[in-house]
N, C-alpha and C positions, 0 to 999 in steps of 0.2 A: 504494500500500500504506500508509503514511503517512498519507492521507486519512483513510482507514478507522480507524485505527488511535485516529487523532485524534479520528473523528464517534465510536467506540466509548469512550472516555474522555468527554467531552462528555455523550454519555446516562448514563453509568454514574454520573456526576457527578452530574446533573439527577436521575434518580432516587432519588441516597443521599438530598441536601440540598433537591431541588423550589428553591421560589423565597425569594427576601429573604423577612423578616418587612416587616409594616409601618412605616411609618415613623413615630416618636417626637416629636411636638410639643416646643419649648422649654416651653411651657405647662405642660404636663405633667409637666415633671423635675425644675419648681421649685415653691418653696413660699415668698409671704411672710409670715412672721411679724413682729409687732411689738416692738420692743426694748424694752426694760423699764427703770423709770428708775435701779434700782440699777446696773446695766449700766455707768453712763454715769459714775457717781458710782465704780466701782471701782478706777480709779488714781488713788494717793496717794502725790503727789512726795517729800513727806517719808520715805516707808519706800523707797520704790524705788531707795536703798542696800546695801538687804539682798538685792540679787536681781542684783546689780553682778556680770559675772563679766568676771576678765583673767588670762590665760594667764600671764601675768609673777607678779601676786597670786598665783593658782595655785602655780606650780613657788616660790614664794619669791622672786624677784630683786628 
């Protein structure tokens, strides 16, 4: 009874969803683009005190 019960689940299944989609190349889901020279040039040690965060600075201690 069991069996049955199983192979009736199974097709019910097969029927909602049929089969996997195909499968997705990595090729496909990437893309390269070229970096650009501003890119490279946008951190600046000097200011990158202004962007400094400490839980201590924060609350005051």
């Amino acid at each position: 009874m069991n069996e049955e019960i199983a192979a009736d689940a199974a097709a019910a299944r097969y029927a909602r969803y049929g089969r996997l989609p195909e499968r997705i190349r990595v090729e496909d889901m990437t893309e390269e683009v070229e970096g650009t020279p501003r890119a490279a040039a946008a951190h600046d040690p000097a200011g990158s005190w202004k962007y400094y965060s400490c839980l201590a600075l924060d609350l005051g201690l």
